[in-house]
N, CA, C and O of each residue as an XYZ file, in Angstrom:
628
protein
N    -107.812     72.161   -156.510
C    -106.383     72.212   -156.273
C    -106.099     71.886   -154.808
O    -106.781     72.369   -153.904
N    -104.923     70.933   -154.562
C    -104.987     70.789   -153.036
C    -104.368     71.859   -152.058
O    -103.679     72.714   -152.613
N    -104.423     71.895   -151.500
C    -103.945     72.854   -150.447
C    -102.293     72.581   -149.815
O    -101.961     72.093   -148.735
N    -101.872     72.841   -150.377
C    -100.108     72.957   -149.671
C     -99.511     73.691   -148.931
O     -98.282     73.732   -148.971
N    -100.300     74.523   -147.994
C     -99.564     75.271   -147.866
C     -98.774     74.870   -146.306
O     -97.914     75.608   -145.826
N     -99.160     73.790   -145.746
C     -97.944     72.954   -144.864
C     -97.119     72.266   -145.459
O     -96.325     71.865   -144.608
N     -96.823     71.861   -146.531
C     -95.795     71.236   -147.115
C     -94.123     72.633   -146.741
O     -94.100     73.828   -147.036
N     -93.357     72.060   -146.261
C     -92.186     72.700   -145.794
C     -91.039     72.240   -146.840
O     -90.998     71.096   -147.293
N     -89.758     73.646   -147.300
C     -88.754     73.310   -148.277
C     -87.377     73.735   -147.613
O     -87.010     74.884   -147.370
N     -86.856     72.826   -147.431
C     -85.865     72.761   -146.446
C     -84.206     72.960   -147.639
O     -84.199     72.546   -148.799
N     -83.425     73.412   -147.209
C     -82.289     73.298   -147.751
C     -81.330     72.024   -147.290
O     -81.746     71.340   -146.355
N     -80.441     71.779   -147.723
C     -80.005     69.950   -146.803
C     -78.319     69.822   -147.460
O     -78.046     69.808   -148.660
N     -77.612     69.761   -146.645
C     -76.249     69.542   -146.954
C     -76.044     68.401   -147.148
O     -75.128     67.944   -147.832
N     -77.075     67.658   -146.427
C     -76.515     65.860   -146.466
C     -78.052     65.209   -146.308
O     -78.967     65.642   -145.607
N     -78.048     64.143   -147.100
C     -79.463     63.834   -146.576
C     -79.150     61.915   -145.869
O     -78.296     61.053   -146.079
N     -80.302     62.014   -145.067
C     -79.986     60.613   -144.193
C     -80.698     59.150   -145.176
O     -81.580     59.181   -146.034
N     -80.005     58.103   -144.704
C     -80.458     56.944   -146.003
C     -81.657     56.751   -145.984
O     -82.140     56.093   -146.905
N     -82.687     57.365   -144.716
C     -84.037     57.179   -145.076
C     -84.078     57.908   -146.171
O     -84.468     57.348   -147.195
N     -83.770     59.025   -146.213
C     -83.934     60.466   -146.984
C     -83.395     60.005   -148.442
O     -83.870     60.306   -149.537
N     -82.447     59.319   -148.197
C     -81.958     59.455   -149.884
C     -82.764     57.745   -150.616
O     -82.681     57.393   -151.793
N     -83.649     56.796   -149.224
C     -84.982     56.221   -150.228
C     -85.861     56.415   -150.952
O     -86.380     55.988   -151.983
N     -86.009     57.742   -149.639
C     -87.905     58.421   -150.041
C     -87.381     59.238   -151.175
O     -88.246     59.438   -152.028
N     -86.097     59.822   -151.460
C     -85.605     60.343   -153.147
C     -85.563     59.065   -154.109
O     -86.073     59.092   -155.229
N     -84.994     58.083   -153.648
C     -85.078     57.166   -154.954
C     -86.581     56.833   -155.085
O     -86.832     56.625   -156.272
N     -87.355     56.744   -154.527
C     -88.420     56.601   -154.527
C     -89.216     57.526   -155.255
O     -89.694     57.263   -156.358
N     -89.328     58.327   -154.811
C     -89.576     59.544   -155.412
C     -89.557     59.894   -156.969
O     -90.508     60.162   -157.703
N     -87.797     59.789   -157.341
C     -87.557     60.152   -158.911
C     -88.298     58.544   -159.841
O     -88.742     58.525   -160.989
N     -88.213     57.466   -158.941
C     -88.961     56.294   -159.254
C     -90.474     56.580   -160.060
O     -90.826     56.138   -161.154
N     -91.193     57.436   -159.161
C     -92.396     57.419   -159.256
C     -92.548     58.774   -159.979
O     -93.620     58.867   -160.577
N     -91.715     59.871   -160.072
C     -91.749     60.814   -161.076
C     -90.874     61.518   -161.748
O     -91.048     62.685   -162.099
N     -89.873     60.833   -161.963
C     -88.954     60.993   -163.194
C     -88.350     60.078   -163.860
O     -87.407     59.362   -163.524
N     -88.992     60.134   -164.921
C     -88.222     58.721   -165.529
C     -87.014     59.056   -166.120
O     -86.305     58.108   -166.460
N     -86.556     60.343   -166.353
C     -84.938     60.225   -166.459
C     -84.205     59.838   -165.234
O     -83.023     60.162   -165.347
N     -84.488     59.218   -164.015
C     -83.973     58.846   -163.081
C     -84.500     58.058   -162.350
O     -84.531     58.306   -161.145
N     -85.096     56.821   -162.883
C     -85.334     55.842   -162.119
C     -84.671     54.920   -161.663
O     -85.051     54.222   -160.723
N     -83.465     54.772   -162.328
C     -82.585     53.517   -162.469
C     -81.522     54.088   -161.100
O     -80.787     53.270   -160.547
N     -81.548     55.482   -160.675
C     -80.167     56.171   -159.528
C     -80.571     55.243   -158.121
O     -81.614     54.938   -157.544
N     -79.179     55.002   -157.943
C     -79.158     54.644   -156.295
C     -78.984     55.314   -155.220
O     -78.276     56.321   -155.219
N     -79.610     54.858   -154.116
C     -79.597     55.914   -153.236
C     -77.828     56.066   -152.580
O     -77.482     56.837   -151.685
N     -76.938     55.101   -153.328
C     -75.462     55.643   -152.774
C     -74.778     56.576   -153.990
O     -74.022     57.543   -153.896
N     -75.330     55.922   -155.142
C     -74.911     57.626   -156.164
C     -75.769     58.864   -155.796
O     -75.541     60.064   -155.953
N     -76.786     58.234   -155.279
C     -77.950     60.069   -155.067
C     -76.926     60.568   -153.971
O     -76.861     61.795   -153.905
N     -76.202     59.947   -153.193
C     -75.750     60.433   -151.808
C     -74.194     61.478   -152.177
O     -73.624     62.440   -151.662
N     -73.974     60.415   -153.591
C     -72.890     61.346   -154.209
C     -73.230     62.587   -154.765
O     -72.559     63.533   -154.352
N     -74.070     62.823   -155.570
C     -74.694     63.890   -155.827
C     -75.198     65.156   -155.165
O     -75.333     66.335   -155.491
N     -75.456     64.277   -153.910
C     -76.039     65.672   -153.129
C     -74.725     66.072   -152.328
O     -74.519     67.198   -151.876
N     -73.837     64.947   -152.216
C     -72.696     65.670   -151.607
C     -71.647     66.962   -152.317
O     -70.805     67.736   -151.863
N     -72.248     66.680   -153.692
C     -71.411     67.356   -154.692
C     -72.369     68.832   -154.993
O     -71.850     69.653   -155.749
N     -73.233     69.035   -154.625
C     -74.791     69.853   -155.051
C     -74.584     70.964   -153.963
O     -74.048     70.757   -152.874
N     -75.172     72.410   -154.478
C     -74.826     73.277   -153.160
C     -75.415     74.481   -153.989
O     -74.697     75.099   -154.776
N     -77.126     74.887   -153.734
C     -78.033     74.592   -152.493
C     -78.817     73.064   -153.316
O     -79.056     72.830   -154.501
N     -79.026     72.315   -152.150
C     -80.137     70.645   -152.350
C     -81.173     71.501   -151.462
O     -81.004     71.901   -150.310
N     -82.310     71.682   -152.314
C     -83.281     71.927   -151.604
C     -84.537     70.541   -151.674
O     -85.123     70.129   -152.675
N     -84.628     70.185   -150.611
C     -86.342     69.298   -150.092
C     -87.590     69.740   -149.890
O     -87.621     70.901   -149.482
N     -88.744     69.165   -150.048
C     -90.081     69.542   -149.983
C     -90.927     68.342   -149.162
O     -91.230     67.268   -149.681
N     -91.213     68.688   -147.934
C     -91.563     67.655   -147.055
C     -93.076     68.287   -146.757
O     -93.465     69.451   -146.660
N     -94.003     66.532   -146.617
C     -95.293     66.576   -145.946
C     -95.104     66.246   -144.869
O     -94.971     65.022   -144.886
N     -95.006     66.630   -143.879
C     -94.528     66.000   -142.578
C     -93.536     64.873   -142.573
O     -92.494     65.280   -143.087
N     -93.459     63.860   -142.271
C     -92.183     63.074   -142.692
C     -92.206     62.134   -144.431
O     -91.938     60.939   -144.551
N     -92.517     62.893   -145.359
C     -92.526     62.447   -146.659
C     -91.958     63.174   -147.652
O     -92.636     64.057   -148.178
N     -90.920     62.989   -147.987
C     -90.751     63.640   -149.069
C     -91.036     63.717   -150.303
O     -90.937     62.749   -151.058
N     -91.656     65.552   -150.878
C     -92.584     64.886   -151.761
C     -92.113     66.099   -152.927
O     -92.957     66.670   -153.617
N     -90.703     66.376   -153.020
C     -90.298     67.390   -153.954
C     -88.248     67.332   -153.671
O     -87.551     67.019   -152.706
N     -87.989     67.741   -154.871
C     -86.327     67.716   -154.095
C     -85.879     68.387   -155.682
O     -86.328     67.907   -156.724
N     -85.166     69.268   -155.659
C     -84.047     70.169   -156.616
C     -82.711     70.153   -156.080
O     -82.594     69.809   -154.904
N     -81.671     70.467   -156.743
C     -80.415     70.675   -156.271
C     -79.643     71.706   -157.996
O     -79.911     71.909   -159.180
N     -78.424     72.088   -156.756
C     -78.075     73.046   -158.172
C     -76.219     72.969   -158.259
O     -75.968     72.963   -157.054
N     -75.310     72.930   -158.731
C     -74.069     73.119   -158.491
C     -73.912     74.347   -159.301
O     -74.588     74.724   -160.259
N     -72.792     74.951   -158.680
C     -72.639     76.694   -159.024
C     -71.130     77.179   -158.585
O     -70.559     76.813   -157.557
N     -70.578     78.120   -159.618
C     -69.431     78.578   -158.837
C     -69.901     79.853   -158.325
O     -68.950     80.632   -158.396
N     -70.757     80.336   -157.921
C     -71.196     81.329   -156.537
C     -71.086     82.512   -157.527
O     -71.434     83.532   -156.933
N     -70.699     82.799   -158.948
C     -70.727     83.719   -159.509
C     -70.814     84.078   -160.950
O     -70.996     85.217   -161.380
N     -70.675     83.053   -161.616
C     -70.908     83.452   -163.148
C     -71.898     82.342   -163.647
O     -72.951     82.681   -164.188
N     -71.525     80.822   -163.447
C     -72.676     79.859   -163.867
C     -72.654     79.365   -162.841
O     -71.803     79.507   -161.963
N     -73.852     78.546   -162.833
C     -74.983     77.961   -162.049
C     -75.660     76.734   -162.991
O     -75.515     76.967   -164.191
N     -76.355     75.504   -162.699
C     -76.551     74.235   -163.507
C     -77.801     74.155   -162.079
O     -77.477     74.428   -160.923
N     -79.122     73.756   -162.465
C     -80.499     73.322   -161.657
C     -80.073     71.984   -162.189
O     -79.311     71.757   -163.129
N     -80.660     71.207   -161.469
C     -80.785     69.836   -161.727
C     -81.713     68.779   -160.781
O     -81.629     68.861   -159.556
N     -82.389     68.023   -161.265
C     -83.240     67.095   -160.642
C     -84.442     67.582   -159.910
O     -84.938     67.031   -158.927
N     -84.888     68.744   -160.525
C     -86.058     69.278   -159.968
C     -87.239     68.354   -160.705
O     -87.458     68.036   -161.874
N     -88.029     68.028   -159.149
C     -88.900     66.524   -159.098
C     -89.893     66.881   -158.031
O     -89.552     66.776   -156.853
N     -91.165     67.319   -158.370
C     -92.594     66.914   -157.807
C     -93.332     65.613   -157.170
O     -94.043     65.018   -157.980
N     -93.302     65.269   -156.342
C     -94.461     63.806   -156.803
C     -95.678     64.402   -157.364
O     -96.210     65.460   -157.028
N     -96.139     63.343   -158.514
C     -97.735     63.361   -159.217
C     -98.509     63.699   -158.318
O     -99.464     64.391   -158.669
N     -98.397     63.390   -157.066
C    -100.377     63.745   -156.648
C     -99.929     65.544   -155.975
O    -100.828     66.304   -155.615
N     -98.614     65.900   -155.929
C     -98.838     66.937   -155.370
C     -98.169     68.413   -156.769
O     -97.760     69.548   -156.522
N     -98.293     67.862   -157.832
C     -97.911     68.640   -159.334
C     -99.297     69.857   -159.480
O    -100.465     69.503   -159.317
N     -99.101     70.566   -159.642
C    -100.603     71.518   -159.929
C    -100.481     72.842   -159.208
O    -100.860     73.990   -159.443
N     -99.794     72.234   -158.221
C    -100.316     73.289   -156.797
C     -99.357     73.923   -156.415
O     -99.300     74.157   -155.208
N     -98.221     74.446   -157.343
C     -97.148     75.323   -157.568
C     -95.728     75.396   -156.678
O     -94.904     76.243   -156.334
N     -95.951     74.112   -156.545
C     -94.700     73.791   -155.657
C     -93.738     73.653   -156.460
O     -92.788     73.564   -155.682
N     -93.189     73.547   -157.824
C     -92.155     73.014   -158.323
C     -91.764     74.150   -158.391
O     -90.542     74.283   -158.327
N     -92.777     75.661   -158.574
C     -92.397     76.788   -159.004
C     -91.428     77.071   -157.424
O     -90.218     77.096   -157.197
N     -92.514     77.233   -156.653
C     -91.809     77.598   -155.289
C     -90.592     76.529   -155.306
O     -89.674     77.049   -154.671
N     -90.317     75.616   -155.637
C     -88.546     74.621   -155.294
C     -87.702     75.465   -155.994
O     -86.697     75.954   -155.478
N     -88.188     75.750   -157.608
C     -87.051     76.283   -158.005
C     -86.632     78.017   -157.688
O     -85.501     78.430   -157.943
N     -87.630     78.850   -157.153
C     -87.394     79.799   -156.501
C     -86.497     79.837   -155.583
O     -85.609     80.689   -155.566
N     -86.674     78.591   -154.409
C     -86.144     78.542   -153.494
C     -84.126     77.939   -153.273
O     -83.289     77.999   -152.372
N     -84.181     77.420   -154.677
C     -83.142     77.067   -154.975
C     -82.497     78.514   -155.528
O     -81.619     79.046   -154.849
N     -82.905     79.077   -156.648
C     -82.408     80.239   -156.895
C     -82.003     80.987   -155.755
O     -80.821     81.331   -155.750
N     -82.944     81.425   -154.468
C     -83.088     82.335   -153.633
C     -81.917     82.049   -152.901
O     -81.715     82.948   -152.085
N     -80.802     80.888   -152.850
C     -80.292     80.813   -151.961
C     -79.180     81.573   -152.318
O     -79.006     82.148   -153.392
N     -78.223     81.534   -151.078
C     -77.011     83.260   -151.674
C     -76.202     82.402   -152.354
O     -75.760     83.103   -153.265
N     -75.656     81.120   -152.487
C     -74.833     80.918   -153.715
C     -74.960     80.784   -155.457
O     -74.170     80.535   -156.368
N     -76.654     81.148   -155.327
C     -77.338     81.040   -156.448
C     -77.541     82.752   -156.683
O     -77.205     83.158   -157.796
N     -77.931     83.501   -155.961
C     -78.957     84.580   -155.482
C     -77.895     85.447   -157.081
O     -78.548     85.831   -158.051
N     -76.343     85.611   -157.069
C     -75.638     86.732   -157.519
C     -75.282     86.208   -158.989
O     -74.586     86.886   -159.745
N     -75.861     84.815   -159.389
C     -75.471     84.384   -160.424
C     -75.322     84.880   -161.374
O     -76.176     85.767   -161.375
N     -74.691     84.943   -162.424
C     -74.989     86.051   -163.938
C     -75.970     84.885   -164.870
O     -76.925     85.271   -165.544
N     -75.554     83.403   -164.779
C     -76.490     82.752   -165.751
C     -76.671     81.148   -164.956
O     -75.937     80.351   -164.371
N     -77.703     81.222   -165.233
C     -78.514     79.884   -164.266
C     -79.479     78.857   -165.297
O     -80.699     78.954   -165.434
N     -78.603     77.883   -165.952
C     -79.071     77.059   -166.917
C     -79.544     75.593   -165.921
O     -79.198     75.207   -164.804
N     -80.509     75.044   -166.982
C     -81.020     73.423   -166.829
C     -81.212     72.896   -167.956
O     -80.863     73.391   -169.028
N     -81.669     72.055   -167.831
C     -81.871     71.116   -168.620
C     -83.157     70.256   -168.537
O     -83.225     69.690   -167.446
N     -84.302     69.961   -169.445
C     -85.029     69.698   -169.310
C     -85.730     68.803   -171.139
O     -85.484     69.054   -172.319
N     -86.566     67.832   -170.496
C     -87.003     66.950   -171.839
C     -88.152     67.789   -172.370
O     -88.092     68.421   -173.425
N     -89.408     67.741   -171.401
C     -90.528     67.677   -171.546
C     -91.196     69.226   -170.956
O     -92.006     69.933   -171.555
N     -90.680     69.438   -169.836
C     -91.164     70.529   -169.119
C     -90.600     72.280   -169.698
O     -90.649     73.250   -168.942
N     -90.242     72.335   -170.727
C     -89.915     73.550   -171.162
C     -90.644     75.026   -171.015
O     -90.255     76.185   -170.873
N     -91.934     74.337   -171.127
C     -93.049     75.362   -170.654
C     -93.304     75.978   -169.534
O     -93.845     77.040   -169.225
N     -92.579     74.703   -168.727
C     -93.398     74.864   -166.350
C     -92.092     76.226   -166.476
O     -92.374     77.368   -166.114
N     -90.341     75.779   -167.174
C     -89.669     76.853   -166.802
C     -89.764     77.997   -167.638
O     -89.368     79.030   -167.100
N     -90.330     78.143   -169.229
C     -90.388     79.296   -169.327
C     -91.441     80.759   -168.838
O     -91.433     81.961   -169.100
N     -92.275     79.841   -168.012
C     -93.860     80.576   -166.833
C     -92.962     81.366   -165.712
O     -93.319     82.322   -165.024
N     -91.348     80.513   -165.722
C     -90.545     81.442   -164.420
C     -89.567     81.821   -164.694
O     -88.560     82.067   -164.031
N     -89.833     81.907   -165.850
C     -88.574     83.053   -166.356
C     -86.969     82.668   -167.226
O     -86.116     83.418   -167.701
N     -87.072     81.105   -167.150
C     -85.877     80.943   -167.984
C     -86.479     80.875   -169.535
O     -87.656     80.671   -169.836
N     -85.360     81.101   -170.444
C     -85.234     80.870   -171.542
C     -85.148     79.986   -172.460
O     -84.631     79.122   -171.753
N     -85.253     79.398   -173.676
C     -84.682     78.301   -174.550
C     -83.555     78.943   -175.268
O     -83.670     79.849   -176.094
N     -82.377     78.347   -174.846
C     -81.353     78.861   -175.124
C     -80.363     77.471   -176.494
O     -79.827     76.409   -176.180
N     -80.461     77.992   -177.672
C     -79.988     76.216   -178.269
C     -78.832     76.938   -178.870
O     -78.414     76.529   -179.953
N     -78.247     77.990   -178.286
C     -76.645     78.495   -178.499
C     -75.349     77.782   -177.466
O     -74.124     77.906   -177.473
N     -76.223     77.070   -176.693
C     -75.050     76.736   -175.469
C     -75.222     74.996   -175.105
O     -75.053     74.368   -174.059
N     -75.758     74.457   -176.893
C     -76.415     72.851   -176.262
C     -74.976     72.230   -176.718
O     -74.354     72.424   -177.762
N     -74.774     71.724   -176.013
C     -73.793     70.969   -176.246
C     -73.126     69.680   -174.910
O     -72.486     69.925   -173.887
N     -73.462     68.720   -175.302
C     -73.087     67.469   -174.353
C     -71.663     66.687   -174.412
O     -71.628     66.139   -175.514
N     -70.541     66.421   -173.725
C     -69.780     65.218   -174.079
C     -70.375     64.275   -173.084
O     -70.601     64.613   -171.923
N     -70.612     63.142   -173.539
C     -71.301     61.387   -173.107
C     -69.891     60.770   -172.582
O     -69.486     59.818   -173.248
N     -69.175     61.130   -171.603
C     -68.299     60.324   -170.614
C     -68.487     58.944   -170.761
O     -69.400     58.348   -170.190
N     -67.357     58.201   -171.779
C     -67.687     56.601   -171.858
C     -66.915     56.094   -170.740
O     -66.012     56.762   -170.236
N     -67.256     54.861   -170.306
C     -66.724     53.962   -169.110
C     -65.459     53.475   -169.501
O     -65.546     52.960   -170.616
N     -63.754     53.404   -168.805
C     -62.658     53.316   -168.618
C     -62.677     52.370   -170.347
O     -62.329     52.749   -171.466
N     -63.225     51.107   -169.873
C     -62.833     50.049   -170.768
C     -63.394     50.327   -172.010
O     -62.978     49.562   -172.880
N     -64.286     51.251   -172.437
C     -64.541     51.391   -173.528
C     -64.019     52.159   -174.527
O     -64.272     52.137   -175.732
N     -62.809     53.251   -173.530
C     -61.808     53.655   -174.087
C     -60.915     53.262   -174.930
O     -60.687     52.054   -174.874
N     -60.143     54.038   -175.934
C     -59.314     53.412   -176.784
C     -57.986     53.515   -175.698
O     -58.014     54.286   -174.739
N     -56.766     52.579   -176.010
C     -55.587     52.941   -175.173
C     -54.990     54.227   -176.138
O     -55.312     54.538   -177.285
N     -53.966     54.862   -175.188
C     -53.740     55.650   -175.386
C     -52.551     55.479   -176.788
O     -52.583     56.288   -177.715
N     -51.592     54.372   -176.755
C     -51.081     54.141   -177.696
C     -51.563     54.040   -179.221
O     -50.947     54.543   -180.161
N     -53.113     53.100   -179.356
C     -54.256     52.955   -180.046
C     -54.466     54.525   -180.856
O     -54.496     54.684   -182.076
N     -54.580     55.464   -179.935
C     -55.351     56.461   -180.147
C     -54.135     57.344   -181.125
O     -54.304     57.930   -182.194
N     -52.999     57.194   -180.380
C     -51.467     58.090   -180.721
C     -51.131     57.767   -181.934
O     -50.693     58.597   -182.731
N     -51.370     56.008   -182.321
C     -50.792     55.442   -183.152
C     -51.826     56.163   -184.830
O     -51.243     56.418   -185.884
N     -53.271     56.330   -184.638
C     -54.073     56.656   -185.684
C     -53.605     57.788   -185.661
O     -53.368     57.935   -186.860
N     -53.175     59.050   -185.002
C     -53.107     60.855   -185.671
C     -52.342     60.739   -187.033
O     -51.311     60.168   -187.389
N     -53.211     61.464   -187.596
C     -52.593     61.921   -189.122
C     -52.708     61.024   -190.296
O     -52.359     61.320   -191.439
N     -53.511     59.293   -189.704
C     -53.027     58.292   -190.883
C     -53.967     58.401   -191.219
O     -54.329     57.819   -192.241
């Protein structure tokens, strides 16, 4: 197992465009639900995210979570991301701790994610499988909308 224990997890209000490469880069090389993000939507995201926590090897970033929360009843983790060569060695556990730990997370009553594959890494720290609260709406793009007249004109026929 390698030794991490200089790898540093920083909290980040804003991250700089090197910073939001070495993330596209990053979810590139280990998440394939997010390979295709740019580093000017990642920039939206983290502006919208509160705590964004980072995981740096000296100047590399080699881990990154973020969470949006109303500071008291729910809470949403999102984009919690390892790189491959440094997965094993319990850093994803320590990101998402560290995301929890922060005080807008710390008083939460319920702290959900979402996840494909990894169901197991979060139920080792304590979350649940919860399939009472699954539920998605898929936001279609402007033009693929019906007009509103379109839509008014079908009720009831």
């Amino acid at each position: 197992m390698m030794d991490c224990r200089h790898v540093q997890f920083r909290y980040a209000d804003t991250l700089s465009a090197e910073d939001l490469r070495q993330l596209q880069g990053l979810f590139q090389r280990a998440a394939f639900w997010a390979r295709d993000r740019t580093p000017e939507d990642l920039a939206i995201a983290v502006t919208h995210s509160h705590p964004v926590v980072t995981a740096w090897d000296g100047s590399t970033l080699i881990g990154f979570a973020r969470a949006t929360s109303d500071g008291i009843y729910r809470a949403t983790i999102w984009d919690v991301v390892i790189d491959p060569d440094y997965q094993g060695a319990g850093l994803g556990r320590k990101l998402v701790q560290t995301v929890m730990g922060h005080p807008h997370m710390s008083r939460v009553e319920r702290v959900y994610l979402m996840t494909s594959l990894q169901q197991s890494f979060y139920q080792r720290i304590g979350f649940e499988v919860n399939s009472t609260t699954t539920m998605v709406y898929y936001n279609q793009p402007m033009e693929a909308t019906p007009s509103l007249a379109t839509a008014e004109g079908s009720v009831g026929q």
